[in-house]
PyMOL Python script that loads the backbone (N, CA, C, O; Angstrom):
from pymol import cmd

cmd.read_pdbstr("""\
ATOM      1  N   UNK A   1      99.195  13.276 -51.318  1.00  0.00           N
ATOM      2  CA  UNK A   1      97.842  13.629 -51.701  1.00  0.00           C
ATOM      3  C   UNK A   1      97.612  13.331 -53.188  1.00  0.00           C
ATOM      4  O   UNK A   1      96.516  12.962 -53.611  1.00  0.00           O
ATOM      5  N   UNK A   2      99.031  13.560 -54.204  1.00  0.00           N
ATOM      6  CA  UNK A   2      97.973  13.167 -55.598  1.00  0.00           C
ATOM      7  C   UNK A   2      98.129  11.796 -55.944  1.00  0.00           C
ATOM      8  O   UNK A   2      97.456  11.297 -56.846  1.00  0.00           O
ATOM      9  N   UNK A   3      99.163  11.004 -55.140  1.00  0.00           N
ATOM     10  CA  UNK A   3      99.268   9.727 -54.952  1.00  0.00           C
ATOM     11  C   UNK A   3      97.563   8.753 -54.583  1.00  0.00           C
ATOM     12  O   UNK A   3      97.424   7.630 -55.067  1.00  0.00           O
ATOM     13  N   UNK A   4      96.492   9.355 -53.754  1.00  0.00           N
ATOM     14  CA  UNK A   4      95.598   9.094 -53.346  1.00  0.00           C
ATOM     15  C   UNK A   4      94.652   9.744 -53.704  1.00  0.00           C
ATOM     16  O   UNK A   4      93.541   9.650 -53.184  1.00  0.00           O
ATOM     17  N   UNK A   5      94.999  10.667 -54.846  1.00  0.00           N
ATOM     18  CA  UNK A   5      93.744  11.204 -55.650  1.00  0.00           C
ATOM     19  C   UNK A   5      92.581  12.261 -54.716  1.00  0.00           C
ATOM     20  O   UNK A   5      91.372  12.151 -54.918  1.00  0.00           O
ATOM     21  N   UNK A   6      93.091  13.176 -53.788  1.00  0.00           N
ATOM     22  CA  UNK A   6      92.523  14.014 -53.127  1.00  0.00           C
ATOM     23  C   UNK A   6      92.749  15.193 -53.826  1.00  0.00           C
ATOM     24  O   UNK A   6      93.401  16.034 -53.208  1.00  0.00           O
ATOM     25  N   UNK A   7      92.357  15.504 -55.034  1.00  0.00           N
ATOM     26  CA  UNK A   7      92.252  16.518 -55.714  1.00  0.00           C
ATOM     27  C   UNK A   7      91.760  17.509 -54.890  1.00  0.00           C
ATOM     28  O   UNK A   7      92.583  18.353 -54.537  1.00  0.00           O
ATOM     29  N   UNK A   8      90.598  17.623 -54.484  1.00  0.00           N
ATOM     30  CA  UNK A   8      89.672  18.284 -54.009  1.00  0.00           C
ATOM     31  C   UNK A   8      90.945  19.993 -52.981  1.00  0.00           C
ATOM     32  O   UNK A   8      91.140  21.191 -53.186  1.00  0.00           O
ATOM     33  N   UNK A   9      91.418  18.898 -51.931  1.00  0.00           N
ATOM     34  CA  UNK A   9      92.244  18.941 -51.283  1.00  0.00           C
ATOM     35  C   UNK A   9      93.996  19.649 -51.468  1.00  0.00           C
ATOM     36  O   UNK A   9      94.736  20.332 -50.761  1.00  0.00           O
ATOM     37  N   UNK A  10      94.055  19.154 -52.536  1.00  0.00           N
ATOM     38  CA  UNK A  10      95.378  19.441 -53.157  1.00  0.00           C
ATOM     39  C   UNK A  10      95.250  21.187 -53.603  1.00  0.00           C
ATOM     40  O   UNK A  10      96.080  22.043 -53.296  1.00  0.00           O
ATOM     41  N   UNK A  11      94.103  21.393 -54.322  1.00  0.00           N
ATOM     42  CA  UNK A  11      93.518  22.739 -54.722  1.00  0.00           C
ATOM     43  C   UNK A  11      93.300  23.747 -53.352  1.00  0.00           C
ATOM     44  O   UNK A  11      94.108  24.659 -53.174  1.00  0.00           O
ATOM     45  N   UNK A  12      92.643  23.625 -52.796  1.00  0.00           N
ATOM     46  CA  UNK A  12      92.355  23.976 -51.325  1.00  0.00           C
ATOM     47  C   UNK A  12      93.781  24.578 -50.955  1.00  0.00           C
ATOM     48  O   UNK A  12      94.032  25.776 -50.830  1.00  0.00           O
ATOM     49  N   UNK A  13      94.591  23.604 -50.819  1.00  0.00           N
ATOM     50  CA  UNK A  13      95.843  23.624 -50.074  1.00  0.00           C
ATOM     51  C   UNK A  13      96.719  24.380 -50.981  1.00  0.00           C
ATOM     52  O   UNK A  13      97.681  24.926 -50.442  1.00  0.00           O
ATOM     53  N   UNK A  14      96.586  24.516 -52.206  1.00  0.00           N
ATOM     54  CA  UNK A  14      97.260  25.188 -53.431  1.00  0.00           C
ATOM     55  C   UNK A  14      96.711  26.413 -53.331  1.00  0.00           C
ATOM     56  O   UNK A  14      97.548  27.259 -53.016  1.00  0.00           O
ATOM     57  N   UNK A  15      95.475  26.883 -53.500  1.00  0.00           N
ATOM     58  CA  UNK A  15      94.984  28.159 -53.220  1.00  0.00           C
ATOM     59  C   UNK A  15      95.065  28.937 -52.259  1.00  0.00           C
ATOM     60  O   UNK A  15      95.050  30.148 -52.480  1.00  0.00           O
ATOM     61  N   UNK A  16      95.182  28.387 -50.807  1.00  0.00           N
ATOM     62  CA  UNK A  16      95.671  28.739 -49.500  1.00  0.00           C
ATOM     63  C   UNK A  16      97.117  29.342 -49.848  1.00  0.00           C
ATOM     64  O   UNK A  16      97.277  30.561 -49.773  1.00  0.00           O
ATOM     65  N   UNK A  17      97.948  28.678 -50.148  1.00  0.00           N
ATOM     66  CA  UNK A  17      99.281  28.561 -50.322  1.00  0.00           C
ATOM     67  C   UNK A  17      99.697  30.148 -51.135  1.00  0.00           C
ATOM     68  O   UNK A  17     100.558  30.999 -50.915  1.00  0.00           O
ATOM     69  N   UNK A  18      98.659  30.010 -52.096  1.00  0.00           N
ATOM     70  CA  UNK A  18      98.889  31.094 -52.867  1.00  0.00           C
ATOM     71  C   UNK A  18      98.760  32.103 -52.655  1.00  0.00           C
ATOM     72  O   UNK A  18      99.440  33.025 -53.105  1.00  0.00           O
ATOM     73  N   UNK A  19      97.528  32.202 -51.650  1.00  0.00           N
ATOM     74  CA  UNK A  19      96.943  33.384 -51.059  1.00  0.00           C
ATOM     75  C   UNK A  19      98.042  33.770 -50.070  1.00  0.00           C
ATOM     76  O   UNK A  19      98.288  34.976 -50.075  1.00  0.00           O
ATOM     77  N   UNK A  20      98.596  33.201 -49.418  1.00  0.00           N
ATOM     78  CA  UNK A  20      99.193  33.509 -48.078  1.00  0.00           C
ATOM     79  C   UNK A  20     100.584  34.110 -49.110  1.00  0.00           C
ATOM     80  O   UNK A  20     101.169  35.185 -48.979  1.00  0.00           O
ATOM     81  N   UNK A  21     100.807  33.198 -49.969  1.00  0.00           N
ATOM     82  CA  UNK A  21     102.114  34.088 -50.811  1.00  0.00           C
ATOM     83  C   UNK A  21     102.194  35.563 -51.176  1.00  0.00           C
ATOM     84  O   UNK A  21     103.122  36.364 -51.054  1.00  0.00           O
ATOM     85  N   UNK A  22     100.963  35.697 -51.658  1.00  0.00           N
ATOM     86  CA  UNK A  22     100.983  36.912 -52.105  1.00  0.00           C
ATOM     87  C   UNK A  22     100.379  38.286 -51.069  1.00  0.00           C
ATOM     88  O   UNK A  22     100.530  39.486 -51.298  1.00  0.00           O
ATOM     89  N   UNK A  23      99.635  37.612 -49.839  1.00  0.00           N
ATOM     90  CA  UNK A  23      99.283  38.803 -48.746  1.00  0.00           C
ATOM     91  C   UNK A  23     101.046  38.866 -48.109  1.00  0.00           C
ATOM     92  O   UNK A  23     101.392  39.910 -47.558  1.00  0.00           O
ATOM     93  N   UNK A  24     101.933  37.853 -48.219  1.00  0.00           N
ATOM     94  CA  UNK A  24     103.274  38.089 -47.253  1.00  0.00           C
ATOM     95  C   UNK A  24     104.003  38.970 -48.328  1.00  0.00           C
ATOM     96  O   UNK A  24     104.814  39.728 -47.796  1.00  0.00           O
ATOM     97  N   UNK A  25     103.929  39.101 -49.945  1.00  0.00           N
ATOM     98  CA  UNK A  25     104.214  39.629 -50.565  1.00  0.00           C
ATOM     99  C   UNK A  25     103.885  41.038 -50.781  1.00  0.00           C
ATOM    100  O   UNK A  25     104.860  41.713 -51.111  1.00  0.00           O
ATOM    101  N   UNK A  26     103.061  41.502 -50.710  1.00  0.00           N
ATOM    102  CA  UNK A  26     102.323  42.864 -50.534  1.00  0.00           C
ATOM    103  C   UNK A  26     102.478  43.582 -49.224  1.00  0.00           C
ATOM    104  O   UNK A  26     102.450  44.812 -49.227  1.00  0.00           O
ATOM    105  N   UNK A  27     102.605  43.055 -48.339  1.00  0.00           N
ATOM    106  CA  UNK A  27     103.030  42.950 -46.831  1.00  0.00           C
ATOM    107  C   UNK A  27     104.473  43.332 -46.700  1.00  0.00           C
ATOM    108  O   UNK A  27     104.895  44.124 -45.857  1.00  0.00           O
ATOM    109  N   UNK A  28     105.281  42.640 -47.696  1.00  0.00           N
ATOM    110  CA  UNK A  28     106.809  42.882 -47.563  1.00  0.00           C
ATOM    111  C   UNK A  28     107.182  44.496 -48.432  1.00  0.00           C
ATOM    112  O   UNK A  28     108.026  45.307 -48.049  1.00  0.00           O
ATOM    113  N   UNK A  29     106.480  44.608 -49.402  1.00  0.00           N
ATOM    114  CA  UNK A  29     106.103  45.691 -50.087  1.00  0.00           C
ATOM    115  C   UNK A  29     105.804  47.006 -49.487  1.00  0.00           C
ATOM    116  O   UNK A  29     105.600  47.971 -50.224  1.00  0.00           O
ATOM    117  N   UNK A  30     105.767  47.102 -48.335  1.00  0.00           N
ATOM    118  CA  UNK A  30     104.947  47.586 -47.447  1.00  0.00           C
ATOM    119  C   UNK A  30     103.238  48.361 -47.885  1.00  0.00           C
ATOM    120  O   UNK A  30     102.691  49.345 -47.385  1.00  0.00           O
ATOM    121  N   UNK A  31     103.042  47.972 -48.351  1.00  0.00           N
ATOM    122  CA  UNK A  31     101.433  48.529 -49.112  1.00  0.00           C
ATOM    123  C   UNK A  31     100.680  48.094 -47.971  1.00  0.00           C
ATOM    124  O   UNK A  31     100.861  46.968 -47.507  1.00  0.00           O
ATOM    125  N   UNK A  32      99.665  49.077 -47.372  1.00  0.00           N
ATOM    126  CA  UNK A  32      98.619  48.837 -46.289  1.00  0.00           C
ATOM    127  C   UNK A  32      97.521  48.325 -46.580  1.00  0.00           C
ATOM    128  O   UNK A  32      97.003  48.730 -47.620  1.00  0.00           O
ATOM    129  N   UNK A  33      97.034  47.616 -46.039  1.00  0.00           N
ATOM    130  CA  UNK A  33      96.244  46.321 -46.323  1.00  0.00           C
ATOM    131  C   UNK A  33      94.579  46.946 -45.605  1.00  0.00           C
ATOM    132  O   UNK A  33      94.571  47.903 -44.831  1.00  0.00           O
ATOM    133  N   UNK A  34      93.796  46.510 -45.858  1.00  0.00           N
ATOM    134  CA  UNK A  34      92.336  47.434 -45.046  1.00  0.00           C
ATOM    135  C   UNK A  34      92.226  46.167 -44.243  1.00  0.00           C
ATOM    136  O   UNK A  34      92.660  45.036 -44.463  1.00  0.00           O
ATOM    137  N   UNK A  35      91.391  46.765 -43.061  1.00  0.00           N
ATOM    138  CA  UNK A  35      91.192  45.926 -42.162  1.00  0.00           C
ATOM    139  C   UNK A  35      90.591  45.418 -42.471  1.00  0.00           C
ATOM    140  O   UNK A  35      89.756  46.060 -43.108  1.00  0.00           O
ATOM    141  N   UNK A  36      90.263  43.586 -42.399  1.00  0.00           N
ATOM    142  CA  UNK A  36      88.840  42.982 -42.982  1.00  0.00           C
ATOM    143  C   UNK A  36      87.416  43.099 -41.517  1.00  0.00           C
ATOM    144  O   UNK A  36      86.215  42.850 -41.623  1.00  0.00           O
ATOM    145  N   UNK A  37      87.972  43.428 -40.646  1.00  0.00           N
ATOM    146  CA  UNK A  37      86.990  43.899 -39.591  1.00  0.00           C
ATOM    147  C   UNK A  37      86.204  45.286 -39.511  1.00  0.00           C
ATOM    148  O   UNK A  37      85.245  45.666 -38.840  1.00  0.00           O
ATOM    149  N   UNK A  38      86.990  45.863 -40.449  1.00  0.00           N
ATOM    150  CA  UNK A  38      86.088  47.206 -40.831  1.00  0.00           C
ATOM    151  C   UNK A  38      85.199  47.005 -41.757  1.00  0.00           C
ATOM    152  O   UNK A  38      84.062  47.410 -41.516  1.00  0.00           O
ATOM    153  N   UNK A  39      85.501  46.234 -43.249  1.00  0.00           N
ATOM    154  CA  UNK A  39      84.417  46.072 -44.032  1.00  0.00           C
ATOM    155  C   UNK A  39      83.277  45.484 -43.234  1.00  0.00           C
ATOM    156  O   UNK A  39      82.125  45.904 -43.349  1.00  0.00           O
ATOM    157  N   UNK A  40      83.702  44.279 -42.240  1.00  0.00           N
ATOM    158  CA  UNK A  40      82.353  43.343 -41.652  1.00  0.00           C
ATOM    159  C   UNK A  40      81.650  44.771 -40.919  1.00  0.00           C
ATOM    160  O   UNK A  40      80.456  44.891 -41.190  1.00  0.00           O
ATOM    161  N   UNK A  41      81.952  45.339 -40.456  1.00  0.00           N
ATOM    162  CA  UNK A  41      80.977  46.371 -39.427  1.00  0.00           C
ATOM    163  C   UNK A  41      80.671  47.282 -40.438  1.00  0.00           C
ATOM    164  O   UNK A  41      79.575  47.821 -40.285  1.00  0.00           O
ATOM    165  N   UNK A  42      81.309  47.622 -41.432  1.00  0.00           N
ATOM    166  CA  UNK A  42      80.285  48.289 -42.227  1.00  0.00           C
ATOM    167  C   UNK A  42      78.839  47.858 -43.074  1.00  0.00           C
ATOM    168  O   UNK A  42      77.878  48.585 -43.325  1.00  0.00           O
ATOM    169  N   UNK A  43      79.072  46.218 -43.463  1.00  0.00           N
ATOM    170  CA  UNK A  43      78.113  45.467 -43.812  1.00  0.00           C
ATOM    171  C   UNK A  43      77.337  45.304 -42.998  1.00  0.00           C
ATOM    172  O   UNK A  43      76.172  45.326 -43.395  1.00  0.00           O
ATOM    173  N   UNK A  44      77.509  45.127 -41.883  1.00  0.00           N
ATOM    174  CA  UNK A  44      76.278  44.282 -40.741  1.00  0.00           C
ATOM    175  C   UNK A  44      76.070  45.662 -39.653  1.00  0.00           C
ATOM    176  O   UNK A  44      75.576  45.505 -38.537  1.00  0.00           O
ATOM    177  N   UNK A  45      76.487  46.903 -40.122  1.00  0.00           N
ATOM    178  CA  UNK A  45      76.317  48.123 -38.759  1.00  0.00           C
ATOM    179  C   UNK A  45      74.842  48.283 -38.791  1.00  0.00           C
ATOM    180  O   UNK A  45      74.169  48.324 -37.762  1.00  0.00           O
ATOM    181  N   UNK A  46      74.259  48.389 -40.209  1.00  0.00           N
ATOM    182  CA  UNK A  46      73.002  49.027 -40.617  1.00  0.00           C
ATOM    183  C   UNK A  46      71.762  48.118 -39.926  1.00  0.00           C
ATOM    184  O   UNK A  46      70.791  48.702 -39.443  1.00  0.00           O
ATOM    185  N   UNK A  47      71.858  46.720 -39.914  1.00  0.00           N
ATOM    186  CA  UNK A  47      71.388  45.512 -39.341  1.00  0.00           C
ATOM    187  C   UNK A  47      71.429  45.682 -37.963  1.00  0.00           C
ATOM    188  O   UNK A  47      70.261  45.655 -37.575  1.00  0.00           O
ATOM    189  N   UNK A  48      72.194  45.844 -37.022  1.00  0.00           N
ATOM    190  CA  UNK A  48      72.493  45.811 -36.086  1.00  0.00           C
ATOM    191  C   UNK A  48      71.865  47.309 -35.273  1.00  0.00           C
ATOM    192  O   UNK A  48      71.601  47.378 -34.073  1.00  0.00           O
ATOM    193  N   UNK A  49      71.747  48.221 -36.094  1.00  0.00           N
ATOM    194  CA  UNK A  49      71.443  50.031 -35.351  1.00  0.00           C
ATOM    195  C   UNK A  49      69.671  49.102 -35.664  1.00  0.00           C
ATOM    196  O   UNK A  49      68.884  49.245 -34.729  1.00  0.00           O
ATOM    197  N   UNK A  50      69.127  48.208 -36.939  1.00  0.00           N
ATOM    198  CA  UNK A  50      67.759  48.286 -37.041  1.00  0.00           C
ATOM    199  C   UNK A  50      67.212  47.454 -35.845  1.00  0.00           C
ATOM    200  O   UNK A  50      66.113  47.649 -35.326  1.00  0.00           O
ATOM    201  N   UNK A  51      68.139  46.473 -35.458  1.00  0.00           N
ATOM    202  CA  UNK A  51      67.848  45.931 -34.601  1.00  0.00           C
ATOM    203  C   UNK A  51      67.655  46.161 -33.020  1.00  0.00           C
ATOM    204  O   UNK A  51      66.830  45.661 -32.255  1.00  0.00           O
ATOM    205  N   UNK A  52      68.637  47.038 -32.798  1.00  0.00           N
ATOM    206  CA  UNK A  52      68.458  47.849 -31.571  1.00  0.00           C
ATOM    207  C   UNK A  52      67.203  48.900 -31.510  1.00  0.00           C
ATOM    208  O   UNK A  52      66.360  48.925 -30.614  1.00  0.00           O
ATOM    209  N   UNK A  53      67.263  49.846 -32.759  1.00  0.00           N
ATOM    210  CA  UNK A  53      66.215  50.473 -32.682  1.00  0.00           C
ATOM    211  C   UNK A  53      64.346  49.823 -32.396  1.00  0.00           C
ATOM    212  O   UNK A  53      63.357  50.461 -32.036  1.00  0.00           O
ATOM    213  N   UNK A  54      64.499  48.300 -32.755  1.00  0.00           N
ATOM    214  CA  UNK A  54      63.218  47.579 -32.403  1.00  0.00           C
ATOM    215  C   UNK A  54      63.268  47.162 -31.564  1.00  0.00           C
ATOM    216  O   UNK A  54      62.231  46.665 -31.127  1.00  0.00           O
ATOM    217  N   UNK A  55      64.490  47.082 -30.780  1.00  0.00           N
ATOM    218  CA  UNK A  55      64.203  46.521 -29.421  1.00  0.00           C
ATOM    219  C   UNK A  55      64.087  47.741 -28.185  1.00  0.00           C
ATOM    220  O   UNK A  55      64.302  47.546 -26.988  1.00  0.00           O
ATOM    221  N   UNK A  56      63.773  48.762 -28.686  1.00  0.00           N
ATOM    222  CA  UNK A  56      64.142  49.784 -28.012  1.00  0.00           C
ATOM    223  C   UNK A  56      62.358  51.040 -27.448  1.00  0.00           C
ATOM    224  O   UNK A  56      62.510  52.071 -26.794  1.00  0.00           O
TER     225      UNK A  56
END
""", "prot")
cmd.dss("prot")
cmd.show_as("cartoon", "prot")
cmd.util.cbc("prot")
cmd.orient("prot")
């Protein structure tokens, strides 16, 4: 990849890399991690009760 100048790509794949390092790191640590499916239903619950309530 930097042979062919896919910077773009190389970063991407570097930041991935990094990320996954340090969630397997914190992980090994044993430190509990929040669910990322709880934040989404807390963001979109309020949306979703307004929406039912108009269809209702």
């Amino acid at each position: 990849m930097w042979k062919q100048k896919k910077n773009k790509e190389l970063w991407i794949l570097a930041l991935v890399t990094l990320f996954i390092s340090v969630l397997g790191t914190v992980k090994s640590l044993g430190i509990n991690l929040p669910n990322p499916l709880d934040m989404l239903s807390a963001i979109l619950g309020p949306y979703s009760r307004a929406v039912y309530s108009l269809l209702q």
